[in-house]
N, CA, C and O atoms as a CHARMM CRD file, in Angstrom:
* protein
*
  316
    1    1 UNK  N    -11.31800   6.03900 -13.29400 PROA 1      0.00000
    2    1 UNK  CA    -9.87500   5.88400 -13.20500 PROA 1      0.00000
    3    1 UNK  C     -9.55800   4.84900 -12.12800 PROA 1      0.00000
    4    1 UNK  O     -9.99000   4.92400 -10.97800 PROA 1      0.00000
    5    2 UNK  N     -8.81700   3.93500 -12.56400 PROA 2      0.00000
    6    2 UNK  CA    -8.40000   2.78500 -11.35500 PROA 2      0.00000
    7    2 UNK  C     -7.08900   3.40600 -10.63000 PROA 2      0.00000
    8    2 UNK  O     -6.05000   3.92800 -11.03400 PROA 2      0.00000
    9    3 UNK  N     -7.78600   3.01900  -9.04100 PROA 3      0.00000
   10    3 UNK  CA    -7.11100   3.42800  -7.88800 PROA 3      0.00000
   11    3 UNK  C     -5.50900   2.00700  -8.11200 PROA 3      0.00000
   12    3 UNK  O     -5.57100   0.81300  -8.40300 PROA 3      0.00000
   13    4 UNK  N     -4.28000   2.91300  -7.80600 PROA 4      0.00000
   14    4 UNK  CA    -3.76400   1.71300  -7.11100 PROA 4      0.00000
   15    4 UNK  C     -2.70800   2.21400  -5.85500 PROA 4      0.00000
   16    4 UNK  O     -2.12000   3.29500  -5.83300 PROA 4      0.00000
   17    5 UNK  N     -2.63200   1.19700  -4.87500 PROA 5      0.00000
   18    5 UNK  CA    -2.33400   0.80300  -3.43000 PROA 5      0.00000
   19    5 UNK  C     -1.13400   0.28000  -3.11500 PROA 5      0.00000
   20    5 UNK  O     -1.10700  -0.88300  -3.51900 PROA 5      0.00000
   21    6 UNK  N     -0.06300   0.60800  -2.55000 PROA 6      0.00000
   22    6 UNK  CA     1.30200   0.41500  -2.71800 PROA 6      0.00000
   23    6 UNK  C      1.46300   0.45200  -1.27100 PROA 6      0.00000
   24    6 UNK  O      1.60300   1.52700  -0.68800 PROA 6      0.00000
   25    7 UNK  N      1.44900  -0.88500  -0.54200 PROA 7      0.00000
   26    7 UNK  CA     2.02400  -1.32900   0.31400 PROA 7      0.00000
   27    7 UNK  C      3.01600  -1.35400   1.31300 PROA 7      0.00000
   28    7 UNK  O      3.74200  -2.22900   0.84100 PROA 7      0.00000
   29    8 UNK  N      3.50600  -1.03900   2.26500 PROA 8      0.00000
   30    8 UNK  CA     5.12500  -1.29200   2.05700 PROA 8      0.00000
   31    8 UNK  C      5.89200  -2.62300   3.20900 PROA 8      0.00000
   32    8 UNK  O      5.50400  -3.01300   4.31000 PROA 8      0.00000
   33    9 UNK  N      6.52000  -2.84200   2.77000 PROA 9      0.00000
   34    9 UNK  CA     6.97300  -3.67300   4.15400 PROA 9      0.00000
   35    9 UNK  C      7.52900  -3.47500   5.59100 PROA 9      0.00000
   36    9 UNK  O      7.56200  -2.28500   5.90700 PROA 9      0.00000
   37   10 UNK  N      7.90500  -4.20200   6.39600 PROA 10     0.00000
   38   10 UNK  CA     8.06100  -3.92100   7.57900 PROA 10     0.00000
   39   10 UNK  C      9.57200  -2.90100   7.72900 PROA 10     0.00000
   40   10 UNK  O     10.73100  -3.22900   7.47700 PROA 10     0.00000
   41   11 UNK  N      9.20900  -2.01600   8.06800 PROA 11     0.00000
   42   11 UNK  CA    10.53800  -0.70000   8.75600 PROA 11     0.00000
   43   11 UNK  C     10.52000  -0.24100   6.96100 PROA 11     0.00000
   44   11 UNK  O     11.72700  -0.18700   6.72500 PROA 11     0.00000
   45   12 UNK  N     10.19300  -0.08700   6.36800 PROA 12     0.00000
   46   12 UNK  CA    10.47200   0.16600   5.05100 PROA 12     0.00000
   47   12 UNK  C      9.52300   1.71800   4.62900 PROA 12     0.00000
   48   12 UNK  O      8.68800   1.64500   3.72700 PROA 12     0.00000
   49   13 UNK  N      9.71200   2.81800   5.23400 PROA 13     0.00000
   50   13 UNK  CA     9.19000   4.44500   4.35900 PROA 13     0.00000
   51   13 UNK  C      8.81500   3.84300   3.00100 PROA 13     0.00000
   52   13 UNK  O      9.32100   2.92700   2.35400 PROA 13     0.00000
   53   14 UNK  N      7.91100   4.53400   2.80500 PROA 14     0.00000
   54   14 UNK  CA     7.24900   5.16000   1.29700 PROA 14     0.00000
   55   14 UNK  C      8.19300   5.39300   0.31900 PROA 14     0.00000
   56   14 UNK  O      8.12100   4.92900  -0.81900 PROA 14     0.00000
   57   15 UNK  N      9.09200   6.11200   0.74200 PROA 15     0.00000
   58   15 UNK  CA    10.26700   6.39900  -0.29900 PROA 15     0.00000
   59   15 UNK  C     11.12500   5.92800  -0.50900 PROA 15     0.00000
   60   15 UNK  O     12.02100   6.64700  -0.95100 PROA 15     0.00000
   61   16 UNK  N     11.39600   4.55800  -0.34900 PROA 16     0.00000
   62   16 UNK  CA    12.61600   3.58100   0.04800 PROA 16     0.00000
   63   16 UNK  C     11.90500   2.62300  -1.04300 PROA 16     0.00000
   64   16 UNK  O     10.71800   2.31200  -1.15200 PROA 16     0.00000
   65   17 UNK  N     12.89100   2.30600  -1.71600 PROA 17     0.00000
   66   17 UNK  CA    13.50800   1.05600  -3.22300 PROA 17     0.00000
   67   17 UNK  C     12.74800   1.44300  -4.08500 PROA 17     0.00000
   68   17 UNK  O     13.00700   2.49200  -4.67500 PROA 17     0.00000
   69   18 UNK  N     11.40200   0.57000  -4.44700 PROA 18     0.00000
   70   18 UNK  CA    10.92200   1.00000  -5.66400 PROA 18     0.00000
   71   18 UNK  C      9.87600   1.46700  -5.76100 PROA 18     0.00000
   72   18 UNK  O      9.43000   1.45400  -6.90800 PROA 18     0.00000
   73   19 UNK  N      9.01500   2.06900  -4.71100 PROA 19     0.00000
   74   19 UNK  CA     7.99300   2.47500  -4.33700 PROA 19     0.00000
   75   19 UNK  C      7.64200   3.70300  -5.10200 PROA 19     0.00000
   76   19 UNK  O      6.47900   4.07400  -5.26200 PROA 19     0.00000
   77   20 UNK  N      9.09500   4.55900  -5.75100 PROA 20     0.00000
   78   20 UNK  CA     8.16800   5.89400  -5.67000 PROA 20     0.00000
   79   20 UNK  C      8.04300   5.47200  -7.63100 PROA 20     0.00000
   80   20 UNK  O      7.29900   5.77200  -8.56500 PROA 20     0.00000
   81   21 UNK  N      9.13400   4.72600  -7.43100 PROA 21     0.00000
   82   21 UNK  CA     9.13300   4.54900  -9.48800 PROA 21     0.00000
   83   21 UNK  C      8.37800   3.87800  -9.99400 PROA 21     0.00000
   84   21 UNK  O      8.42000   4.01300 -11.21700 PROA 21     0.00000
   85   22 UNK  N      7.40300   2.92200  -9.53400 PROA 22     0.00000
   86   22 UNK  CA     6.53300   1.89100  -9.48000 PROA 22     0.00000
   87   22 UNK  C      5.11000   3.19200  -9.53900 PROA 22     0.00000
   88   22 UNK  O      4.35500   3.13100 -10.50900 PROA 22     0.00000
   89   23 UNK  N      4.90600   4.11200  -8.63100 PROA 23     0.00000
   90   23 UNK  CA     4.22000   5.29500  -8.38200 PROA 23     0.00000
   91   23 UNK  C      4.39800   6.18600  -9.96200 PROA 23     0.00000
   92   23 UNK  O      3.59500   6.19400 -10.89400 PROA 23     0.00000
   93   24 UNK  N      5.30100   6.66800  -9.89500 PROA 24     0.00000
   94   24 UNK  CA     5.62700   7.92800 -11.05300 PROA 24     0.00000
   95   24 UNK  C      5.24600   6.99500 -12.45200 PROA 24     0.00000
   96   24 UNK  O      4.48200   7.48600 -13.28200 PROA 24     0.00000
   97   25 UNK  N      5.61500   6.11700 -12.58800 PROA 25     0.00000
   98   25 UNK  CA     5.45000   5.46600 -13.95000 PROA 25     0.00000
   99   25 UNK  C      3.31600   5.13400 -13.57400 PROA 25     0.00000
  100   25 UNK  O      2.39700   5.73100 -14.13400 PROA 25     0.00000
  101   26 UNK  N      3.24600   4.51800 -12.97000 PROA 26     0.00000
  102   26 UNK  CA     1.72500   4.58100 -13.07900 PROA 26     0.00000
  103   26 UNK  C      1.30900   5.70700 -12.75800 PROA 26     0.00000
  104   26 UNK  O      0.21200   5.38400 -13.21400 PROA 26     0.00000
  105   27 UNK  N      1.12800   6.78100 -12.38600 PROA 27     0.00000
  106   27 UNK  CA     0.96100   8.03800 -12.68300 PROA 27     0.00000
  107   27 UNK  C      0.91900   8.88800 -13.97100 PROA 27     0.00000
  108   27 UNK  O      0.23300   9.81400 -14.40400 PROA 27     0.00000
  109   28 UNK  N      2.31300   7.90200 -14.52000 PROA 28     0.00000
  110   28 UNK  CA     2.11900   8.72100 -15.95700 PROA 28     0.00000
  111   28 UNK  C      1.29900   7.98100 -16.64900 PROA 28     0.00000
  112   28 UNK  O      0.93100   8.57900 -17.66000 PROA 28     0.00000
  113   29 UNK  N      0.71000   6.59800 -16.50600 PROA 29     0.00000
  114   29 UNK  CA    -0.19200   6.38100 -17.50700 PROA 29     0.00000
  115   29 UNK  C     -1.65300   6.44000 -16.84800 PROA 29     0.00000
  116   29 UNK  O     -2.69500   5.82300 -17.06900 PROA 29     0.00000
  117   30 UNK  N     -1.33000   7.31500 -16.06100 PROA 30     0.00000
  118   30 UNK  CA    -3.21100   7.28900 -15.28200 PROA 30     0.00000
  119   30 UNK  C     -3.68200   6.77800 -14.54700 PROA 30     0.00000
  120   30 UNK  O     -4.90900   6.69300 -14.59200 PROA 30     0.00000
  121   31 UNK  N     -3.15000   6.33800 -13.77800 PROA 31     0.00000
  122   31 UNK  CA    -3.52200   5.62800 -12.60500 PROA 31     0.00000
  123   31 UNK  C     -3.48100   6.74600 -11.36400 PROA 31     0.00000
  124   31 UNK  O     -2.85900   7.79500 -11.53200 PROA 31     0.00000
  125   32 UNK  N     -4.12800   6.48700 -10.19300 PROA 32     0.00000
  126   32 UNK  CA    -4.34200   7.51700  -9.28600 PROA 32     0.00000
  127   32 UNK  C     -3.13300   6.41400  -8.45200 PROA 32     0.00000
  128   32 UNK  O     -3.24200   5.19900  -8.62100 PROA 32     0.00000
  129   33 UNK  N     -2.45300   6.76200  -7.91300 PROA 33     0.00000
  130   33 UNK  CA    -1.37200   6.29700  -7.20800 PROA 33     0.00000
  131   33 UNK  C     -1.29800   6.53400  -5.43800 PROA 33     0.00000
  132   33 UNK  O     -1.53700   7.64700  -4.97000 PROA 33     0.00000
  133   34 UNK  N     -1.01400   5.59800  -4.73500 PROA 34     0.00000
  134   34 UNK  CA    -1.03900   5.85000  -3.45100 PROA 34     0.00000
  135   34 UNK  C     -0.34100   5.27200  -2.84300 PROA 34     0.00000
  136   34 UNK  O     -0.75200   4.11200  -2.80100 PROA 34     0.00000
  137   35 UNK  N      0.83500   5.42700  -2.11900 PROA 35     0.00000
  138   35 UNK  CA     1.78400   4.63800  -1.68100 PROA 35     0.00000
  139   35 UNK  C      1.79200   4.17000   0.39000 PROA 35     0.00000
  140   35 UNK  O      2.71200   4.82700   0.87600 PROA 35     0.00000
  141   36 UNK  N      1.43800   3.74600   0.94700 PROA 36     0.00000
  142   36 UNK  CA     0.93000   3.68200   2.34500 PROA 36     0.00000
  143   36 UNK  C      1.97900   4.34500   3.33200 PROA 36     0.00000
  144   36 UNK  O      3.18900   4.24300   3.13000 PROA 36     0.00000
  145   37 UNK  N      1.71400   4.68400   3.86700 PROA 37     0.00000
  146   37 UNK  CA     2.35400   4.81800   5.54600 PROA 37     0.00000
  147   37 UNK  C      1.93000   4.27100   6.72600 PROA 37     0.00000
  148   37 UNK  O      1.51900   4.92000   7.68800 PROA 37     0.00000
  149   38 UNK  N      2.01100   3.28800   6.67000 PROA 38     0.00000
  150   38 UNK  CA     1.67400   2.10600   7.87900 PROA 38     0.00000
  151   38 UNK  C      2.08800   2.74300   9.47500 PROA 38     0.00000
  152   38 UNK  O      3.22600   3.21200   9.49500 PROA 38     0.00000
  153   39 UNK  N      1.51000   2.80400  10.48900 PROA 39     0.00000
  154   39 UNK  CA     1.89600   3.01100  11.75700 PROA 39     0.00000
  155   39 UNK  C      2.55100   1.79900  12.15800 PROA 39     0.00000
  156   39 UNK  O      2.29600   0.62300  11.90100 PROA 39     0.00000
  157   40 UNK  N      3.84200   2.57700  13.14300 PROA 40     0.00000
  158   40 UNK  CA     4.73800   1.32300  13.84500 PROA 40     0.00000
  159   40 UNK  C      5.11400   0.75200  12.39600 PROA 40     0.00000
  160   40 UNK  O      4.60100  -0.32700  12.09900 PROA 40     0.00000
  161   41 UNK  N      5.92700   1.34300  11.50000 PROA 41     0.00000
  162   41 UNK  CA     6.03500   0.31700  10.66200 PROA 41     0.00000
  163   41 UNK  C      7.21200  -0.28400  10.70900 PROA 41     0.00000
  164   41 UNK  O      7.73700  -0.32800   9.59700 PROA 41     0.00000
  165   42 UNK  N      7.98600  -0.88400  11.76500 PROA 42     0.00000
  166   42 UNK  CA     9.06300  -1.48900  12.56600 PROA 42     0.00000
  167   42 UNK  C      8.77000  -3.04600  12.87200 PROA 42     0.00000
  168   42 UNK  O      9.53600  -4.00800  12.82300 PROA 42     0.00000
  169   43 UNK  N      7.52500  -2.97700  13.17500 PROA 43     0.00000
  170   43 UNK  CA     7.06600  -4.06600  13.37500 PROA 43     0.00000
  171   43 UNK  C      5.82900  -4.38900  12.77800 PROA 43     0.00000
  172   43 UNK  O      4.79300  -3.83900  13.15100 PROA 43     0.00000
  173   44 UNK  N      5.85200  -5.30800  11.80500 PROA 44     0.00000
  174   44 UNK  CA     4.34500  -5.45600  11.27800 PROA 44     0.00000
  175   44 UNK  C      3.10800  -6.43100  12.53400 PROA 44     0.00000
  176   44 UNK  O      3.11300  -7.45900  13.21000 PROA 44     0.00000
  177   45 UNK  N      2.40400  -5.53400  12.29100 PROA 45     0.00000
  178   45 UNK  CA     1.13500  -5.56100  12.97000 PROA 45     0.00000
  179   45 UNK  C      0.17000  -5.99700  12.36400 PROA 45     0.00000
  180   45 UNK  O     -0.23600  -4.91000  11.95400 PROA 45     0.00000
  181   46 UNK  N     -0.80900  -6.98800  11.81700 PROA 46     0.00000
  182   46 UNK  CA    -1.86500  -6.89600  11.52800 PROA 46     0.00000
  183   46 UNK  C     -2.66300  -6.40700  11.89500 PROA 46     0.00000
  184   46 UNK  O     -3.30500  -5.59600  11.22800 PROA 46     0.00000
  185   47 UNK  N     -2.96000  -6.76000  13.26100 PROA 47     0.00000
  186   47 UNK  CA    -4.00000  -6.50900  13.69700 PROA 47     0.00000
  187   47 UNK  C     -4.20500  -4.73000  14.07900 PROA 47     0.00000
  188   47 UNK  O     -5.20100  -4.12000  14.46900 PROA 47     0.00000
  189   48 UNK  N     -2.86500  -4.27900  13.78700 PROA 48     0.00000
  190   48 UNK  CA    -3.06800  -2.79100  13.86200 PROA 48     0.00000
  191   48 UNK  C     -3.08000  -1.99400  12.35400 PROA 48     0.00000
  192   48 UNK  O     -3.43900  -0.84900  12.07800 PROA 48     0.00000
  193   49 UNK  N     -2.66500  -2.82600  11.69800 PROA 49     0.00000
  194   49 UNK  CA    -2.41800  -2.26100  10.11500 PROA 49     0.00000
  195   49 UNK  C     -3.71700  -2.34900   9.77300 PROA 49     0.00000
  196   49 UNK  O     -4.34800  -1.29700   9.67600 PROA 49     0.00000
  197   50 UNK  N     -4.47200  -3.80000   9.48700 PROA 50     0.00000
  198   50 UNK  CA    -5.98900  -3.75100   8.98900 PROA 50     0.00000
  199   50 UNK  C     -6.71400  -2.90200   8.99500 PROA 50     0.00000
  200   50 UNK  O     -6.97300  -2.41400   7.89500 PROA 50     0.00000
  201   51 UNK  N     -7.29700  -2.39700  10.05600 PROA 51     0.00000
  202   51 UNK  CA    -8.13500  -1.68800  10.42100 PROA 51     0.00000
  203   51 UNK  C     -7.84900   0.43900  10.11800 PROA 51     0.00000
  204   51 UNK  O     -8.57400   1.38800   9.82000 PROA 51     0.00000
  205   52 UNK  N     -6.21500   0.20100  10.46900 PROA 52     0.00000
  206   52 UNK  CA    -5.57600   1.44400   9.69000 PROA 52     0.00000
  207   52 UNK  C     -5.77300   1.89300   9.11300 PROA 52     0.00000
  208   52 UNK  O     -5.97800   3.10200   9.22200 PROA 52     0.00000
  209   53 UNK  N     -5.89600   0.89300   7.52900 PROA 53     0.00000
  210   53 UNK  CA    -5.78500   0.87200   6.04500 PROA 53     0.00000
  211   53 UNK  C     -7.23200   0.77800   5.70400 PROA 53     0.00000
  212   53 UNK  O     -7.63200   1.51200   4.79900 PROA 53     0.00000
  213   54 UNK  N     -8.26600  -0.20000   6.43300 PROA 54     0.00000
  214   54 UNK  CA    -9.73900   0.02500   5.97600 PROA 54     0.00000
  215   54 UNK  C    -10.38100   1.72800   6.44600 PROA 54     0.00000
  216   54 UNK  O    -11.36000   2.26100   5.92400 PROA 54     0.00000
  217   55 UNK  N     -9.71500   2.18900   7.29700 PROA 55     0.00000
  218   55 UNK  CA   -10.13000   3.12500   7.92200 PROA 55     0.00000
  219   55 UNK  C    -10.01200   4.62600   7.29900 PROA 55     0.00000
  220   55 UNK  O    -10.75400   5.58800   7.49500 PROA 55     0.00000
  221   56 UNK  N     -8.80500   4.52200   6.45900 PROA 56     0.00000
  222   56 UNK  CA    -8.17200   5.94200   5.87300 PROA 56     0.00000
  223   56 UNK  C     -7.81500   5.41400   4.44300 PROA 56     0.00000
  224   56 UNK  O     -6.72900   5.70100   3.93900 PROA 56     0.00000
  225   57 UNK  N     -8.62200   4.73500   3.87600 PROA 57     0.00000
  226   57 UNK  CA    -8.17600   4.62800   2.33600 PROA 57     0.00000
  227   57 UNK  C     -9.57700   4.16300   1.74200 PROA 57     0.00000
  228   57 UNK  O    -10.56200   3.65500   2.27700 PROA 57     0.00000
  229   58 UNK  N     -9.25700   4.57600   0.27200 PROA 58     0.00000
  230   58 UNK  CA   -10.56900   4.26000  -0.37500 PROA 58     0.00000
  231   58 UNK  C    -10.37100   2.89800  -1.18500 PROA 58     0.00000
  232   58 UNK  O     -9.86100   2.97700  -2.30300 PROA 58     0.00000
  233   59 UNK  N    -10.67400   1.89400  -0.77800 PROA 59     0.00000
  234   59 UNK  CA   -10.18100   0.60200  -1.58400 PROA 59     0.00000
  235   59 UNK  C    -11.95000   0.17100  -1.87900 PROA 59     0.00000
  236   59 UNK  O    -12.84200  -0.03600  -1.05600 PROA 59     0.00000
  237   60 UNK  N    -11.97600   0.15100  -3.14500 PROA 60     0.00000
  238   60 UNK  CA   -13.41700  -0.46100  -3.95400 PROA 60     0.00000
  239   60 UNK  C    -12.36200  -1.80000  -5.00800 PROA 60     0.00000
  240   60 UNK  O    -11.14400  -1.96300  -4.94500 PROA 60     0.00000
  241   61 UNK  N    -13.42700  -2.60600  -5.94100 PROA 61     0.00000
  242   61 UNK  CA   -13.55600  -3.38800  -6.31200 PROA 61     0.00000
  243   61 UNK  C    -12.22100  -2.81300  -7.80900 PROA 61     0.00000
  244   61 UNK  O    -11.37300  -3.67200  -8.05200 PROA 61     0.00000
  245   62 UNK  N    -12.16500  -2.01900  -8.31600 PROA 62     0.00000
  246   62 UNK  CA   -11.17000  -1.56300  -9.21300 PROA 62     0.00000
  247   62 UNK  C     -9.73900  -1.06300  -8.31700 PROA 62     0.00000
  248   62 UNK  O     -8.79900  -0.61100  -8.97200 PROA 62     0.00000
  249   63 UNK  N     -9.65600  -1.13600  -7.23800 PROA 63     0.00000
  250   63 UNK  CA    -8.24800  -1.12000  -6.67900 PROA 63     0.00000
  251   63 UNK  C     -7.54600  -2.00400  -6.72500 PROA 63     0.00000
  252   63 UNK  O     -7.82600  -3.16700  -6.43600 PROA 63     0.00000
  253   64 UNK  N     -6.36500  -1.51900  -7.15500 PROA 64     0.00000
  254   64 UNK  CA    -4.95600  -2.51800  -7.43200 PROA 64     0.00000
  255   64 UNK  C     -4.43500  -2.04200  -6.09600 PROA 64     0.00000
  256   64 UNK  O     -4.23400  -0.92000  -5.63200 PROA 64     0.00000
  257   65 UNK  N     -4.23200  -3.67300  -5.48200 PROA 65     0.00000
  258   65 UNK  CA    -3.14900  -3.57200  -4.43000 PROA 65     0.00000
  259   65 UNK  C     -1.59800  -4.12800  -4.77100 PROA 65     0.00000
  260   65 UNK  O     -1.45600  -5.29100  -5.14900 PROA 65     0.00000
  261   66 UNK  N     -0.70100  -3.43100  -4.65000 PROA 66     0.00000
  262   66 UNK  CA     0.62600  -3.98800  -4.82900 PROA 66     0.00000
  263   66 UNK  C      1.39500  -4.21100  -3.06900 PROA 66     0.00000
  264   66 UNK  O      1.51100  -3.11200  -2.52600 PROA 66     0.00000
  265   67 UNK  N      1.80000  -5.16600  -2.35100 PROA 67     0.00000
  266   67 UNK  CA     2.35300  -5.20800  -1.32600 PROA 67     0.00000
  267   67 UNK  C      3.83500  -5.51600  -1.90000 PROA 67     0.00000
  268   67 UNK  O      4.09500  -5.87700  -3.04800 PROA 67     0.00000
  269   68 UNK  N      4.80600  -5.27900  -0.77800 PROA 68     0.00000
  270   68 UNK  CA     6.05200  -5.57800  -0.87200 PROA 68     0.00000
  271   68 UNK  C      6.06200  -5.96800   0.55800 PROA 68     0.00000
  272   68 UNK  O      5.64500  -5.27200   1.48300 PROA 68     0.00000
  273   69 UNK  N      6.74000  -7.51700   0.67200 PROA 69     0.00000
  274   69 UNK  CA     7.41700  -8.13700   1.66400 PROA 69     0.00000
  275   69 UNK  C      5.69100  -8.21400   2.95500 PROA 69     0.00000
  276   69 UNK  O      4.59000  -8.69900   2.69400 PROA 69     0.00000
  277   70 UNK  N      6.08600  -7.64200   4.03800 PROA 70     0.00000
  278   70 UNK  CA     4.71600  -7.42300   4.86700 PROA 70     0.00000
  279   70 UNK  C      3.11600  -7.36000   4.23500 PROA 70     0.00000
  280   70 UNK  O      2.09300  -8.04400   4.26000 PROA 70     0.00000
  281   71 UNK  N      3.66100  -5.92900   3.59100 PROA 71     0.00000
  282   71 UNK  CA     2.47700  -5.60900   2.95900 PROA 71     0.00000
  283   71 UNK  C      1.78800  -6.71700   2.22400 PROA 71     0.00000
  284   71 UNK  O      0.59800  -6.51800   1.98000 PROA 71     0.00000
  285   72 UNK  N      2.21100  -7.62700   1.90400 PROA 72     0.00000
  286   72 UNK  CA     1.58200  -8.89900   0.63100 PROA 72     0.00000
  287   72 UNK  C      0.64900  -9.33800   2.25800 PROA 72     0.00000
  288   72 UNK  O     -0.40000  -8.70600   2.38400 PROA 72     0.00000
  289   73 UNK  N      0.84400  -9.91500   2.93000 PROA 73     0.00000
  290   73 UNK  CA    -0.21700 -10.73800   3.71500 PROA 73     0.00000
  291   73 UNK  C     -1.30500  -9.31500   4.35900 PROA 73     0.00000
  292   73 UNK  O     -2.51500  -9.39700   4.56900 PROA 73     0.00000
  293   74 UNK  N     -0.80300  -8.61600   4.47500 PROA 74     0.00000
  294   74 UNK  CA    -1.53300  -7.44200   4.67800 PROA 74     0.00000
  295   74 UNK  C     -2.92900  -7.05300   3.70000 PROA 74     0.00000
  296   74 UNK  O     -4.01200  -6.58600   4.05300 PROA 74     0.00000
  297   75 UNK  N     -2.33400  -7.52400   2.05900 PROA 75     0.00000
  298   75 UNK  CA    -3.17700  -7.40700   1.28000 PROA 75     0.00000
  299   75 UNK  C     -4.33800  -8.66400   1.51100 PROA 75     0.00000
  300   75 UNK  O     -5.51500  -8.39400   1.27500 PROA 75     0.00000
  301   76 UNK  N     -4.02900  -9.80600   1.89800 PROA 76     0.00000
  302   76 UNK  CA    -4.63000 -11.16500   1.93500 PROA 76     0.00000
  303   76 UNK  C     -5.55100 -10.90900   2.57000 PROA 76     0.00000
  304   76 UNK  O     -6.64700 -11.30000   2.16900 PROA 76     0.00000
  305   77 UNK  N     -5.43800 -10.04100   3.98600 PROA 77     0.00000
  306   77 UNK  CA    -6.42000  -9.86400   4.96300 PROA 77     0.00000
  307   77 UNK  C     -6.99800  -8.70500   4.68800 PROA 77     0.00000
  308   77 UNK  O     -7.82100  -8.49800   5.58000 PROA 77     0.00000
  309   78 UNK  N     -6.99500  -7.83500   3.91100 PROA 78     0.00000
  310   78 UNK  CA    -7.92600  -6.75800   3.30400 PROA 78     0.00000
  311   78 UNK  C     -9.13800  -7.75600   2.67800 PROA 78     0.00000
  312   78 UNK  O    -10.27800  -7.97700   3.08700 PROA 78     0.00000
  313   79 UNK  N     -8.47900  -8.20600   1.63700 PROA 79     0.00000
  314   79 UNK  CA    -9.05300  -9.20500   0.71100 PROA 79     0.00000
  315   79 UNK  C    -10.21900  -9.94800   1.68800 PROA 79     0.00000
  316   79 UNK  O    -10.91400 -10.85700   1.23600 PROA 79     0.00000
């Protein structure tokens, strides 16, 4: 089953715009869904997010990352 990774941007909760419907709809077709909670997420951090996100998530070669706003360069440097 492919993992996917839902980002969020700077000051922006999990549950804020389209995060959770983007979630529920891939859910319903099977996807394992995961939406982030970034620390300090007021201010984007790389250098504190990276290591965050490698640290407490399971990202292999079949993970879909989706970023919004922050989260997109966030994904670059996973990558």
């Amino acid at each position: 089953m492919t993992n996917v990774m839902i980002l969020h941007g700077t000051g922006c909760p999990p549950d804020l715009y389209w995060y959770t419907y983007v979630k529920e709809n891939l859910e319903n077709k099977g996807y394992t869904v995961s939406v982030s909670n970034l620390p300090n997420a007021g201010e984007a951090n790389i250098e504190e997010w990276l290591p965050f996100v490698l640290e407490n998530t399971d990202i292999d070669k079949d993970t879909i990352l989706i970023g919004h706003s922050s989260g997109g360069p966030l994904i670059f440097s996973i990558l």
